[in-house]
N, CA, C and O atoms as a Tripos MOL2 file, in Angstrom:
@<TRIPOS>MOLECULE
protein
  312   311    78     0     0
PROTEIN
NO_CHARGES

@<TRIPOS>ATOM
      1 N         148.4460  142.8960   91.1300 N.3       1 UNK1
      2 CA        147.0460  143.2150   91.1080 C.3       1 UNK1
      3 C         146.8260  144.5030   91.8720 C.2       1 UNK1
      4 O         147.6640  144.9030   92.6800 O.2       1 UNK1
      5 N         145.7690  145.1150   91.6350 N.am      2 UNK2
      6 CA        145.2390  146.3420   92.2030 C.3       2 UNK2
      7 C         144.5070  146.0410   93.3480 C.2       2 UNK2
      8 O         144.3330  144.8960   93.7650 O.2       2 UNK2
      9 N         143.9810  147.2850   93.9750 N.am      3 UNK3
     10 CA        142.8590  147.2240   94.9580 C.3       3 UNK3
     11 C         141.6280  145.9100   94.4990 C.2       3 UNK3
     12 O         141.1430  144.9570   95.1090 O.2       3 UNK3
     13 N         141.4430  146.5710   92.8710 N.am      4 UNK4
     14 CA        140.2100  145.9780   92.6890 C.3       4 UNK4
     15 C         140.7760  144.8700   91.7480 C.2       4 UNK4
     16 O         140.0080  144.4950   90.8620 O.2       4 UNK4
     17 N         142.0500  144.2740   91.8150 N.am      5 UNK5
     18 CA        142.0570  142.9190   91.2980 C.3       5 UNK5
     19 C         142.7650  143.1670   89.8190 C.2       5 UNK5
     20 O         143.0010  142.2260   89.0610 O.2       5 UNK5
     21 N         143.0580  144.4690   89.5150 N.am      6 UNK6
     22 CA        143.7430  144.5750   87.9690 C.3       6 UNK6
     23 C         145.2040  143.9000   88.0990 C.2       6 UNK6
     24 O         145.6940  143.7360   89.2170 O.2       6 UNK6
     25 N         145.8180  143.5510   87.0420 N.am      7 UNK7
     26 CA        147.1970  142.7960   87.2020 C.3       7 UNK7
     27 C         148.0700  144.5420   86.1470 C.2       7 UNK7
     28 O         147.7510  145.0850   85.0890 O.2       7 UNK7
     29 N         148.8950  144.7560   86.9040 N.am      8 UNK8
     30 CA        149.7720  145.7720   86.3130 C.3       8 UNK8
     31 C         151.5090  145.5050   86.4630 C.2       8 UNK8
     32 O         152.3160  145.6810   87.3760 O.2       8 UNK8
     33 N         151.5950  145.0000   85.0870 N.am      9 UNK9
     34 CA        152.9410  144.9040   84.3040 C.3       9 UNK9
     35 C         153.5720  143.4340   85.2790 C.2       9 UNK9
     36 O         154.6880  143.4570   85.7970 O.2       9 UNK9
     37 N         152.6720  142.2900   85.3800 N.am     10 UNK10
     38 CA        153.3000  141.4210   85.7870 C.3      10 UNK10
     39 C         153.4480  141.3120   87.3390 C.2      10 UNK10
     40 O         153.5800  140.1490   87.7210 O.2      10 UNK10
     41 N         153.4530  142.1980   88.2500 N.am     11 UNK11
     42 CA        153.7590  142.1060   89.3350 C.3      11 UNK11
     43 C         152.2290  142.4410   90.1820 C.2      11 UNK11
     44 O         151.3110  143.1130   89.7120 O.2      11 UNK11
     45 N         152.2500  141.6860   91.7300 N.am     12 UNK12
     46 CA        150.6340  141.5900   92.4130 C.3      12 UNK12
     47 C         150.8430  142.6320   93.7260 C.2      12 UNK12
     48 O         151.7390  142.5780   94.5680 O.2      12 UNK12
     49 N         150.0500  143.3210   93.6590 N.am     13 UNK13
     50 CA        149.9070  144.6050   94.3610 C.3      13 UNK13
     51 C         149.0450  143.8480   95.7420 C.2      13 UNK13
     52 O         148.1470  143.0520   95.4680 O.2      13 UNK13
     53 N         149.2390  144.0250   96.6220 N.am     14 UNK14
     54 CA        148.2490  143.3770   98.2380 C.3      14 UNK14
     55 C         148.2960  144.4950   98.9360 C.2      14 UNK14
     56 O         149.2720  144.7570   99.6400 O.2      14 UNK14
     57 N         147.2860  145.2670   98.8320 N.am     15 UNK15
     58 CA        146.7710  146.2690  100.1470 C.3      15 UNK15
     59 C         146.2170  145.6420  101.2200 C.2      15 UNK15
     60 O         145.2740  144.8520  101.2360 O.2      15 UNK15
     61 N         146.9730  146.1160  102.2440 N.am     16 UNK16
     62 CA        146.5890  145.8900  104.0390 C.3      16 UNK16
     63 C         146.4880  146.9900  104.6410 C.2      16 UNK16
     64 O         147.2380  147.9560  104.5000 O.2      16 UNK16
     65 N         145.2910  146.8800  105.5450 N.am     17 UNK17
     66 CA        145.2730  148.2290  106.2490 C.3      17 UNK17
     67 C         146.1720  147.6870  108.0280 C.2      17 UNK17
     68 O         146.2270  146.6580  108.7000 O.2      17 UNK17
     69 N         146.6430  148.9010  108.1130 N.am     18 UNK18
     70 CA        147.4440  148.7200  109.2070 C.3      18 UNK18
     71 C         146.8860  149.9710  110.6250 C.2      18 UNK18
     72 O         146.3960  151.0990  110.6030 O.2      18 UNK18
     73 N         147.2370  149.1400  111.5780 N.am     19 UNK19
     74 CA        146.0550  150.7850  112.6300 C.3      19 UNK19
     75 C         147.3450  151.5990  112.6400 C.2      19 UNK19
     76 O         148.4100  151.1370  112.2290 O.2      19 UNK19
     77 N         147.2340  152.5600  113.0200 N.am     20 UNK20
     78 CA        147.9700  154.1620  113.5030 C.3      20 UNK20
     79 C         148.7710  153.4190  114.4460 C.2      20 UNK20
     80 O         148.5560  152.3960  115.0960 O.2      20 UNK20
     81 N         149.7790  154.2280  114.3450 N.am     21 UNK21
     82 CA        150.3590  153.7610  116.3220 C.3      21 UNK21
     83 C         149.8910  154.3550  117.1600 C.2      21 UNK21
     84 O         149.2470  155.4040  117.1490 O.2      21 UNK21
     85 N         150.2490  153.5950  118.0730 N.am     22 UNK22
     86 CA        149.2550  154.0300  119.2370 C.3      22 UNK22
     87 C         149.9420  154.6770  120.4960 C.2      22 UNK22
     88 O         151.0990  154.2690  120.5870 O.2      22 UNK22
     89 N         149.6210  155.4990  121.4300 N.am     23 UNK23
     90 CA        150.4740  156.3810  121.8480 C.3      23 UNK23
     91 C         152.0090  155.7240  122.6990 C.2      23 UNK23
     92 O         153.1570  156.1650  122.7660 O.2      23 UNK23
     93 N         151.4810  154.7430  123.1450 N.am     24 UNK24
     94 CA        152.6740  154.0310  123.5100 C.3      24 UNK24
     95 C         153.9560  154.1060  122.8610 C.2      24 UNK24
     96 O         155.0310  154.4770  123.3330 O.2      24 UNK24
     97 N         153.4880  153.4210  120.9360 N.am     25 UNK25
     98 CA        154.0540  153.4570  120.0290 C.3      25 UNK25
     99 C         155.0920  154.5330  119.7760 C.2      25 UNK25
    100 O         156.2590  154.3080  119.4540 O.2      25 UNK25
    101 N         154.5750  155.6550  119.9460 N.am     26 UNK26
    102 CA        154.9640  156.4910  119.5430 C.3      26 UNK26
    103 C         156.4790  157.0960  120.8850 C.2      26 UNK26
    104 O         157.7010  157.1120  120.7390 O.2      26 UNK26
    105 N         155.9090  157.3540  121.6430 N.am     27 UNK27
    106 CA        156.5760  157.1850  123.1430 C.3      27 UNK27
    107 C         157.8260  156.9520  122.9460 C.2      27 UNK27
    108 O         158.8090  157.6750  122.7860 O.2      27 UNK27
    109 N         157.5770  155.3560  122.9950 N.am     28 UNK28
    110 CA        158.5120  154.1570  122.5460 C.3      28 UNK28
    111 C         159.6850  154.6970  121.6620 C.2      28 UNK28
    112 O         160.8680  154.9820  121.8490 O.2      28 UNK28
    113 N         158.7570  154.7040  120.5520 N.am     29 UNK29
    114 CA        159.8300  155.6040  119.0870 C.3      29 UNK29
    115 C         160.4200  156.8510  119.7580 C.2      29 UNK29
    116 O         161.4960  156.9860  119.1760 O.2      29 UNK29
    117 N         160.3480  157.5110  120.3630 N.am     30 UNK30
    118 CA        160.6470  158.8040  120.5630 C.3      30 UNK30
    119 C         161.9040  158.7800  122.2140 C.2      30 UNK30
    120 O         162.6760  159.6590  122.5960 O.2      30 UNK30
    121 N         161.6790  157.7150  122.6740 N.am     31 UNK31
    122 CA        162.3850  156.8260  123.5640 C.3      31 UNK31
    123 C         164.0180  156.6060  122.8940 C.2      31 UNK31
    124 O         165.1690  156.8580  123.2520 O.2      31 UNK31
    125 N         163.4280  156.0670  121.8740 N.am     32 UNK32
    126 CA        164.7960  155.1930  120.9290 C.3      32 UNK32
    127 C         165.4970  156.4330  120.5120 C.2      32 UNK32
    128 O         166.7140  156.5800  120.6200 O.2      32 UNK32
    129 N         164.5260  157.4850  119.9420 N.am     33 UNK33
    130 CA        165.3030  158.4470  119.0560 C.3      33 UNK33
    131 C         166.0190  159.3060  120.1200 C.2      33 UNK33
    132 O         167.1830  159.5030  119.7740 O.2      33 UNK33
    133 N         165.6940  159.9130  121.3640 N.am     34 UNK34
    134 CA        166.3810  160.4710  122.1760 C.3      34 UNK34
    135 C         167.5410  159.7560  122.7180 C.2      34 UNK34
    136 O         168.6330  160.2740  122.9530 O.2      34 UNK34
    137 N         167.2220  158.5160  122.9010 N.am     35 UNK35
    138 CA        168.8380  157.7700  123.7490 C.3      35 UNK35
    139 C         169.7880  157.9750  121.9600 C.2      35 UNK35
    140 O         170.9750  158.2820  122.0720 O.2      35 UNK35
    141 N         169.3660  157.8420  120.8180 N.am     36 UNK36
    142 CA        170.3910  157.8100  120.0660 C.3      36 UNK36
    143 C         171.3280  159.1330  120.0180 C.2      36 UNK36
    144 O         172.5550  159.2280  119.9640 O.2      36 UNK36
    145 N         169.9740  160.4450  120.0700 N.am     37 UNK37
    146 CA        170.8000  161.9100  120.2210 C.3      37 UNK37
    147 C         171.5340  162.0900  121.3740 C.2      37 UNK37
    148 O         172.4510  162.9090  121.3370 O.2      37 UNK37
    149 N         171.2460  161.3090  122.6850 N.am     38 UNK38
    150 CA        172.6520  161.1290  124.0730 C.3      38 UNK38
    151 C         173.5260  160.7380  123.2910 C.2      38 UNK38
    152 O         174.4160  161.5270  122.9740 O.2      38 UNK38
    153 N         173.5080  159.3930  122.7600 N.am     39 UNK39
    154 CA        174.8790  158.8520  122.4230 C.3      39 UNK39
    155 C         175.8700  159.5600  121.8540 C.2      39 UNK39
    156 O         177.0360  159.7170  122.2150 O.2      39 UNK39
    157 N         174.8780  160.2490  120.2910 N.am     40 UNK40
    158 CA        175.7400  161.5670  119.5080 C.3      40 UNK40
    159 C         176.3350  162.4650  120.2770 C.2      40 UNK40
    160 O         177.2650  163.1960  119.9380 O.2      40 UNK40
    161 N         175.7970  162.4210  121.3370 N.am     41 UNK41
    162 CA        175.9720  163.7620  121.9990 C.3      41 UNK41
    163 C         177.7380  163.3320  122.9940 C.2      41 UNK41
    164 O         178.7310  164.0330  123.1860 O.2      41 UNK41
    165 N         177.5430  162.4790  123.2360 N.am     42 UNK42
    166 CA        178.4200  161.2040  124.3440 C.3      42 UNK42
    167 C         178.0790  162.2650  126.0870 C.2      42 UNK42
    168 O         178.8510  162.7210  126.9300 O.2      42 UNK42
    169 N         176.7390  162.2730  125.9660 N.am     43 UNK43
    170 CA        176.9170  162.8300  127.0030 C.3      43 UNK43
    171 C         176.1060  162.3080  128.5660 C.2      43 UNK43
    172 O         174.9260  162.4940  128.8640 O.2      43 UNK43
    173 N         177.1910  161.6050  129.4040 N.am     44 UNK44
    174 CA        176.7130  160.6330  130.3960 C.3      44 UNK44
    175 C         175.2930  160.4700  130.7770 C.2      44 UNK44
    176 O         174.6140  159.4880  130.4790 O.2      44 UNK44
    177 N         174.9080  161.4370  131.4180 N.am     45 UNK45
    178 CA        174.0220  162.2610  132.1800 C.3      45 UNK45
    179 C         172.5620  161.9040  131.2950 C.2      45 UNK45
    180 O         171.5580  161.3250  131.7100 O.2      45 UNK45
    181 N         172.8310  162.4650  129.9450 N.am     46 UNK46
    182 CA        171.8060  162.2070  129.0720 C.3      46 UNK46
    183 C         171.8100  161.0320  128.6600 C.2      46 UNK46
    184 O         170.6410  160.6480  128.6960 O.2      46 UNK46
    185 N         172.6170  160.0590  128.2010 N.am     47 UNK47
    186 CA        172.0250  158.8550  127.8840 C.3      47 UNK47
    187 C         171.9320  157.8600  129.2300 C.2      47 UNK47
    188 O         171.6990  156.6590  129.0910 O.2      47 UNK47
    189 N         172.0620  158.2510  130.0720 N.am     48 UNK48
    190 CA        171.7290  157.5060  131.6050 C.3      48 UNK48
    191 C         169.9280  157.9610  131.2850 C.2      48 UNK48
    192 O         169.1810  157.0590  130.9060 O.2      48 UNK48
    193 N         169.3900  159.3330  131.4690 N.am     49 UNK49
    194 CA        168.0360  159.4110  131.6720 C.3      49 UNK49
    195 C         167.4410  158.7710  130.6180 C.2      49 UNK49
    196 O         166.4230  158.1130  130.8340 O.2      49 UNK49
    197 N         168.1870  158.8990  128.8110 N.am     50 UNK50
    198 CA        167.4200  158.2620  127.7010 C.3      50 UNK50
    199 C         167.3990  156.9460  128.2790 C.2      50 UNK50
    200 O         166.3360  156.4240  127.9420 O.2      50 UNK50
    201 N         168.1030  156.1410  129.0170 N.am     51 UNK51
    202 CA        168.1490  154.4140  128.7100 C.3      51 UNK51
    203 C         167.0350  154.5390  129.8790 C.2      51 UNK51
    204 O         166.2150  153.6210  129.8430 O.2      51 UNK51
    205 N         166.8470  155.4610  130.8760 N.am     52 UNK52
    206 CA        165.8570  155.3450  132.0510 C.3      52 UNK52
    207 C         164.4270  155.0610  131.5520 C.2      52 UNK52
    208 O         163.5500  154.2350  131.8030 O.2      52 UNK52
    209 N         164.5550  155.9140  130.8900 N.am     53 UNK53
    210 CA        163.2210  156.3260  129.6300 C.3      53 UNK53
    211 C         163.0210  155.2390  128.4870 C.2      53 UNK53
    212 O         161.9400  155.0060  127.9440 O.2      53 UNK53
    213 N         163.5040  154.9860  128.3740 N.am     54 UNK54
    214 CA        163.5690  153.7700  126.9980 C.3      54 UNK54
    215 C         163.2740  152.2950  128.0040 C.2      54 UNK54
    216 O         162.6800  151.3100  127.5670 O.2      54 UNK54
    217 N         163.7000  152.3820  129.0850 N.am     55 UNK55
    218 CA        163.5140  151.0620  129.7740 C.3      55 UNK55
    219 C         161.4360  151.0470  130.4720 C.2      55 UNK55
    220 O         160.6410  150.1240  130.6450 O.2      55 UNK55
    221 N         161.3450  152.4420  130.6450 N.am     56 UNK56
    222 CA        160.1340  152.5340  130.8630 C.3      56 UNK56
    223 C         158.7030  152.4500  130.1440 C.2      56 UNK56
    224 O         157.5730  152.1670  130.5440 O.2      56 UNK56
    225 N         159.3420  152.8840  128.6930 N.am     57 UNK57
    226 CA        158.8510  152.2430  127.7920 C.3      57 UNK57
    227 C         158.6620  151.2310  127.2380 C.2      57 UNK57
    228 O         157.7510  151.1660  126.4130 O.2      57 UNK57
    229 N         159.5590  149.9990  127.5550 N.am     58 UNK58
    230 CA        159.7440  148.6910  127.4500 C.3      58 UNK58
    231 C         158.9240  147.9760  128.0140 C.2      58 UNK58
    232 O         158.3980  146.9640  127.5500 O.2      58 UNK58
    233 N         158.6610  148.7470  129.6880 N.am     59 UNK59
    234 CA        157.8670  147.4380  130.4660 C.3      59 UNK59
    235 C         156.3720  148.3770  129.9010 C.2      59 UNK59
    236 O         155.5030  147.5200  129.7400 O.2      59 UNK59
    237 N         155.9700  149.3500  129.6640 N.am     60 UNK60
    238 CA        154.8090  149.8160  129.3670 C.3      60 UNK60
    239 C         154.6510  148.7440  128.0320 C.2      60 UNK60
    240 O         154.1240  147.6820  128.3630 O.2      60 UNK60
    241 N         154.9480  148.8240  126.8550 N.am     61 UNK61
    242 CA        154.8900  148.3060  125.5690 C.3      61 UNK61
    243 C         154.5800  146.0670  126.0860 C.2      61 UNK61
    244 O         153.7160  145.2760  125.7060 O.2      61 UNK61
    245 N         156.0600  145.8640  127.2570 N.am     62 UNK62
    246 CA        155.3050  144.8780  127.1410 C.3      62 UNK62
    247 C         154.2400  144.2090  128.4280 C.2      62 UNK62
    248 O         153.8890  143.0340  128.5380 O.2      62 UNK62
    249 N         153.9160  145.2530  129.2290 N.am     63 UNK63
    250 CA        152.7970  144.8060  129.7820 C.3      63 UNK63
    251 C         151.4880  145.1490  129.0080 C.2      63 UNK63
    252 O         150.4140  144.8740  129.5420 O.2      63 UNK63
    253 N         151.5150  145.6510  127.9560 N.am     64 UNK64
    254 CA        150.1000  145.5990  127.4690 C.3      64 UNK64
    255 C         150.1130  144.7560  126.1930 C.2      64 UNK64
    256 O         149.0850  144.7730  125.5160 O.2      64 UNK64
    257 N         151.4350  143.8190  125.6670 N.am     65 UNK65
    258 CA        151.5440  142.7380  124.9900 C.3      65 UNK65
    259 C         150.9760  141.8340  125.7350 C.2      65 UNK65
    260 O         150.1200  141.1180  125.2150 O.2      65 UNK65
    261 N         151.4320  141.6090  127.5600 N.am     66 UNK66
    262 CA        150.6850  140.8680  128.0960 C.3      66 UNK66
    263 C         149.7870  141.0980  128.7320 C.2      66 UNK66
    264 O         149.8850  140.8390  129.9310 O.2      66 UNK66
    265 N         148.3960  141.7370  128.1700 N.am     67 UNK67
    266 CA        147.7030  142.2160  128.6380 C.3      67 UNK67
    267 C         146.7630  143.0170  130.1260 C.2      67 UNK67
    268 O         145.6230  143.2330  130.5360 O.2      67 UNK67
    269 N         148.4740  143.2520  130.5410 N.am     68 UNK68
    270 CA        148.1220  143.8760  131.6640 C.3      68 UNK68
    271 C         148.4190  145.3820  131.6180 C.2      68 UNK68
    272 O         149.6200  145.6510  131.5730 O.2      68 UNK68
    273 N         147.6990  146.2580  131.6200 N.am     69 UNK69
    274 CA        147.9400  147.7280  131.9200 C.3      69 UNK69
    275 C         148.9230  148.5030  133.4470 C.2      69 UNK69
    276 O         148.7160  148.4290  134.6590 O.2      69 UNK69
    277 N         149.9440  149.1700  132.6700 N.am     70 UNK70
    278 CA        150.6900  149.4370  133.7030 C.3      70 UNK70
    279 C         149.6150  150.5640  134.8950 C.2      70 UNK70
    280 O         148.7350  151.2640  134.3940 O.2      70 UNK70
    281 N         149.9230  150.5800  136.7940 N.am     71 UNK71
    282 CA        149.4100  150.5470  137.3160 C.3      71 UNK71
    283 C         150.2560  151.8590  138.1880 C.2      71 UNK71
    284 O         151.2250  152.2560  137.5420 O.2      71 UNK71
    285 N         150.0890  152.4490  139.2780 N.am     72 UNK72
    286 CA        150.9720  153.3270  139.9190 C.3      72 UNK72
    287 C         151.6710  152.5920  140.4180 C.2      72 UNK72
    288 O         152.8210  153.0070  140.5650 O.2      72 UNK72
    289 N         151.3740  151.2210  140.9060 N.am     73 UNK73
    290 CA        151.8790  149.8180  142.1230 C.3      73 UNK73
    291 C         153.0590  149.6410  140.7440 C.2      73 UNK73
    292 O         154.2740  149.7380  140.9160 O.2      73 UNK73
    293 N         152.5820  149.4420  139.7560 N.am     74 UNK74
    294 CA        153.9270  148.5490  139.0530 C.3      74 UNK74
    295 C         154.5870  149.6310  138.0940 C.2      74 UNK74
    296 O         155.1080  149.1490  137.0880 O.2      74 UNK74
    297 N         154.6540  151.0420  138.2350 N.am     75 UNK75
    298 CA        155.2640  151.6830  137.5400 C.3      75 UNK75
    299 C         156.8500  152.3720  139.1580 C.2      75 UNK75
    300 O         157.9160  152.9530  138.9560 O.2      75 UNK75
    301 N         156.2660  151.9490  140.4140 N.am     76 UNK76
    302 CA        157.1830  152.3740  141.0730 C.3      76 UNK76
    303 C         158.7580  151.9480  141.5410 C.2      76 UNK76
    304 O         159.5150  152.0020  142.5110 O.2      76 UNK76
    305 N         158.6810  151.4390  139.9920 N.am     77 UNK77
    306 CA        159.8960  150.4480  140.2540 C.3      77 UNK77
    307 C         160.7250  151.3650  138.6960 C.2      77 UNK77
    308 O         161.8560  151.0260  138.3470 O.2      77 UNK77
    309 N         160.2660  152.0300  138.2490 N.am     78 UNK78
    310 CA        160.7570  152.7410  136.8020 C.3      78 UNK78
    311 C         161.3130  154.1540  137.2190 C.2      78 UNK78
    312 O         161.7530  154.9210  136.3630 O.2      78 UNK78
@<TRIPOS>BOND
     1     1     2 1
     2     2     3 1
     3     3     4 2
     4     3     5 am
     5     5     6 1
     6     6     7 1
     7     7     8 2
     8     7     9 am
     9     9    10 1
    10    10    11 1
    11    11    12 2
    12    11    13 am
    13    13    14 1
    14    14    15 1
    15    15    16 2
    16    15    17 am
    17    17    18 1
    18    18    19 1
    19    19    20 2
    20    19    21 am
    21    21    22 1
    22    22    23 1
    23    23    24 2
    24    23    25 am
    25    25    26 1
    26    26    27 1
    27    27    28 2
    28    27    29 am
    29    29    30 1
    30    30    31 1
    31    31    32 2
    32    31    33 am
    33    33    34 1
    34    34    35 1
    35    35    36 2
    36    35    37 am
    37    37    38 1
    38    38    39 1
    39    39    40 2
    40    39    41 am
    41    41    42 1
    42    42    43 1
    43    43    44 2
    44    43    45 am
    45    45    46 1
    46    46    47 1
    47    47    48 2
    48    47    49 am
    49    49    50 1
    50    50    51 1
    51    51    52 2
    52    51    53 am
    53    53    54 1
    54    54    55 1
    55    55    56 2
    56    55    57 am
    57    57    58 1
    58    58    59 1
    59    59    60 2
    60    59    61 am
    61    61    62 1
    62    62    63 1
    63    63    64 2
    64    63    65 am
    65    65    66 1
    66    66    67 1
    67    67    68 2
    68    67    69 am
    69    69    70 1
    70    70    71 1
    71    71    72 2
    72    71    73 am
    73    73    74 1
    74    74    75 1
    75    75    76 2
    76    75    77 am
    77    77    78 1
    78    78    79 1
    79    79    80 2
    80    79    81 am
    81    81    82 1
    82    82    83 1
    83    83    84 2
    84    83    85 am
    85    85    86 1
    86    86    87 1
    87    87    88 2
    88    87    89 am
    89    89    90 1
    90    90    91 1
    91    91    92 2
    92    91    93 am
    93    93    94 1
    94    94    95 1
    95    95    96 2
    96    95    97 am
    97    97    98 1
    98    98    99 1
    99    99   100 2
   100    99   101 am
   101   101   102 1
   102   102   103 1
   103   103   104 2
   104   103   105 am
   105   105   106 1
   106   106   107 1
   107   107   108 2
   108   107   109 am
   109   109   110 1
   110   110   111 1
   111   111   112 2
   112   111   113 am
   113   113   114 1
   114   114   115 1
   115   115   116 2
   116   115   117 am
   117   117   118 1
   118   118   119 1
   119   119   120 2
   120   119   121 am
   121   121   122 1
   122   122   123 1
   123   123   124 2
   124   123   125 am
   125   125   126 1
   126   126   127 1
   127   127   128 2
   128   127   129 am
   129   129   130 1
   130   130   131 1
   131   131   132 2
   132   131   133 am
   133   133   134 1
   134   134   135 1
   135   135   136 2
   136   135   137 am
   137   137   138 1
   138   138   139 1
   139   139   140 2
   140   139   141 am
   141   141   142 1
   142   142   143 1
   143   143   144 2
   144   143   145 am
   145   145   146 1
   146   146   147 1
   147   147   148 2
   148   147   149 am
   149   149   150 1
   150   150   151 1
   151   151   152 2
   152   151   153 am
   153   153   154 1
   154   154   155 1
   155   155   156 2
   156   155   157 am
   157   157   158 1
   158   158   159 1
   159   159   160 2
   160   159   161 am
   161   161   162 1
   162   162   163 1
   163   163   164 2
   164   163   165 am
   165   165   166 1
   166   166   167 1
   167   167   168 2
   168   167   169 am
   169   169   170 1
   170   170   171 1
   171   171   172 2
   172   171   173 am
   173   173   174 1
   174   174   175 1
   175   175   176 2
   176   175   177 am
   177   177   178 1
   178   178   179 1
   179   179   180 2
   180   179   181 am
   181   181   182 1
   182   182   183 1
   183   183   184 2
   184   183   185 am
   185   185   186 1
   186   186   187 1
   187   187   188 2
   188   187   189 am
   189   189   190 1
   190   190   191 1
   191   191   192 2
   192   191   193 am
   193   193   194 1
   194   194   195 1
   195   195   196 2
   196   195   197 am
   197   197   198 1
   198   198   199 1
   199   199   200 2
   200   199   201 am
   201   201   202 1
   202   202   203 1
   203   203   204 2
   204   203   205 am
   205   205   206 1
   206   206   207 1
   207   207   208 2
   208   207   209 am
   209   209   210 1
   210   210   211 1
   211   211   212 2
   212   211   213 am
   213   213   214 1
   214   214   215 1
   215   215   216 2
   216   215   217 am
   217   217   218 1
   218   218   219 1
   219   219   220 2
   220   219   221 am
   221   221   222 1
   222   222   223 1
   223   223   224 2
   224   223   225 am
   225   225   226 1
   226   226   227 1
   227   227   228 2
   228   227   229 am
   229   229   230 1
   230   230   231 1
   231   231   232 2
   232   231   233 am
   233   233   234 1
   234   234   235 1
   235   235   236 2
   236   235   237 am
   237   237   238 1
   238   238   239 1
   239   239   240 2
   240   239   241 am
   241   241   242 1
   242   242   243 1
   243   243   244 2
   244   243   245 am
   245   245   246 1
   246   246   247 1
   247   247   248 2
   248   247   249 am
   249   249   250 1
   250   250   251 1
   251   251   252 2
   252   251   253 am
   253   253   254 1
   254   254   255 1
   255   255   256 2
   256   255   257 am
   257   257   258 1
   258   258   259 1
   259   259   260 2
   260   259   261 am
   261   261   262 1
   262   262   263 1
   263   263   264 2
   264   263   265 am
   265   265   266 1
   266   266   267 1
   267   267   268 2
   268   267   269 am
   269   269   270 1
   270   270   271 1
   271   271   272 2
   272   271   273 am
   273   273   274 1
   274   274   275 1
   275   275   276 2
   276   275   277 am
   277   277   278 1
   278   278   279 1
   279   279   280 2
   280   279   281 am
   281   281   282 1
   282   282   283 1
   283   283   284 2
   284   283   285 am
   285   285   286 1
   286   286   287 1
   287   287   288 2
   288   287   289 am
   289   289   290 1
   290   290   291 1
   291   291   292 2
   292   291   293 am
   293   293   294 1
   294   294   295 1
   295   295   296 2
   296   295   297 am
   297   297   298 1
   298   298   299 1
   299   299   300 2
   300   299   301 am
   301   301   302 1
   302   302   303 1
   303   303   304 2
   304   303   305 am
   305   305   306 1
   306   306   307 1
   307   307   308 2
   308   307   309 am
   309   309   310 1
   310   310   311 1
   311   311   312 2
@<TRIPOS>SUBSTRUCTURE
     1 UNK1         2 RESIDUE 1 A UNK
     2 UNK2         6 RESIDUE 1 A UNK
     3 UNK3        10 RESIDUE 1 A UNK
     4 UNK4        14 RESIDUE 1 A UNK
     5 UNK5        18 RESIDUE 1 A UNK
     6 UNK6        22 RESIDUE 1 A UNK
     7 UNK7        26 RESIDUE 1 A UNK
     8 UNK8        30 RESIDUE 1 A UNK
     9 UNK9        34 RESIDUE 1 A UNK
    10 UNK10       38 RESIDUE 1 A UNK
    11 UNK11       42 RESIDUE 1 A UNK
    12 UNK12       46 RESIDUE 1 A UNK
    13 UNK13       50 RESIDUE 1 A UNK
    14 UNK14       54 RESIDUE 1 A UNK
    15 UNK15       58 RESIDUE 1 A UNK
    16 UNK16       62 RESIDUE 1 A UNK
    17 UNK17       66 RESIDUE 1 A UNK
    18 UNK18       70 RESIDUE 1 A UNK
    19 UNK19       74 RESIDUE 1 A UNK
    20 UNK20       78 RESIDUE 1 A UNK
    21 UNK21       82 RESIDUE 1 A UNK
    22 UNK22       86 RESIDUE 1 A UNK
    23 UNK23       90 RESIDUE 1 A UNK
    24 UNK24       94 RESIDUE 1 A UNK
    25 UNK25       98 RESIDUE 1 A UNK
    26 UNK26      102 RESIDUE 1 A UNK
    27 UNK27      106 RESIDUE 1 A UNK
    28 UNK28      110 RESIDUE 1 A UNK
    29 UNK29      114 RESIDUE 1 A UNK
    30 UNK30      118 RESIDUE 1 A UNK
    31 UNK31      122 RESIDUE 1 A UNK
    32 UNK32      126 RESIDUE 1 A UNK
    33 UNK33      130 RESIDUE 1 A UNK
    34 UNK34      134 RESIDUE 1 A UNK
    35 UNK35      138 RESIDUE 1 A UNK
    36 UNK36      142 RESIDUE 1 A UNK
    37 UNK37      146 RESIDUE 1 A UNK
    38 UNK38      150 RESIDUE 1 A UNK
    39 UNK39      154 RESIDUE 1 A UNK
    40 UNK40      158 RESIDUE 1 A UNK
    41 UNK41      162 RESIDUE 1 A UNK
    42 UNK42      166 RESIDUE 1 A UNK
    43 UNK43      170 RESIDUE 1 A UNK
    44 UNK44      174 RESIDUE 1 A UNK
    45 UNK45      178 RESIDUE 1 A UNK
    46 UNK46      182 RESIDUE 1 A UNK
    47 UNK47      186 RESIDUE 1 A UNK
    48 UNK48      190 RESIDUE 1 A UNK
    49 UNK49      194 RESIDUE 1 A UNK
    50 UNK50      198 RESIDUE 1 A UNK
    51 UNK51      202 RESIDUE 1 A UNK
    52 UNK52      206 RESIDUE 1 A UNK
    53 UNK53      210 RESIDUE 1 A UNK
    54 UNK54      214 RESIDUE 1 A UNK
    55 UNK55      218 RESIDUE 1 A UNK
    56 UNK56      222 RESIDUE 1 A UNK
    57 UNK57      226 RESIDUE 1 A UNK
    58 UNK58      230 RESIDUE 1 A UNK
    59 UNK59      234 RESIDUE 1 A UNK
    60 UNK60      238 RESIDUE 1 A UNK
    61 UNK61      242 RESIDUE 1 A UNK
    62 UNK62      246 RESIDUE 1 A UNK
    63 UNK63      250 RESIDUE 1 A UNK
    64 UNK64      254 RESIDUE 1 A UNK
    65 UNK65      258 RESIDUE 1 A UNK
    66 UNK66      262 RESIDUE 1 A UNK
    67 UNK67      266 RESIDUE 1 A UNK
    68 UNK68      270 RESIDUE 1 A UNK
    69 UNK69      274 RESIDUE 1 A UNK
    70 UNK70      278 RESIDUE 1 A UNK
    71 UNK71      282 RESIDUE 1 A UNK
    72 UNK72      286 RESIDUE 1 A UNK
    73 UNK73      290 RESIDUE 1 A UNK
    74 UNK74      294 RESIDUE 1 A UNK
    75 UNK75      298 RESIDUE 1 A UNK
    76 UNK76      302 RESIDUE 1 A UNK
    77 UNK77      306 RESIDUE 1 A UNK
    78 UNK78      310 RESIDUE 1 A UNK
């Protein structure tokens, strides 16, 4: 089916709207993609700071799963 309910060639079409990511999101992603270019790279130094970085993103992503916003008090441990 279509947006508006048409059936095309047998198979059902379901549009969902999905939000943007959100800057965290993005962070996050950009977290992952740098520790992968250390690894390529095999270079200590750099994937020590990517996993630093990727871990900081972790507790950011899941303290606002559990609805707590990270704080200066609970980021001085990153």
């Amino acid at each position: 089916m279509s947006a508006k309910g048409e059936e095309h060639e047998g198979a059902a079409v379901t549009l969902t709207e999905t939000a943007a990511p959100s800057v965290a999101d993005i962070a996050f992603i950009t977290a992952q993609t740098e520790l992968s270019k250390a690894m390529e790279s095999k270079d200590a130094a750099a994937i020590k700071q990517s996993l630093n970085e990727l871990l900081k993103q972790y507790k950011i992503l899941v303290s606002q799963l559990e609805g707590i916003e990270p704080t200066s008090k609970s980021d001085r441990f990153l």
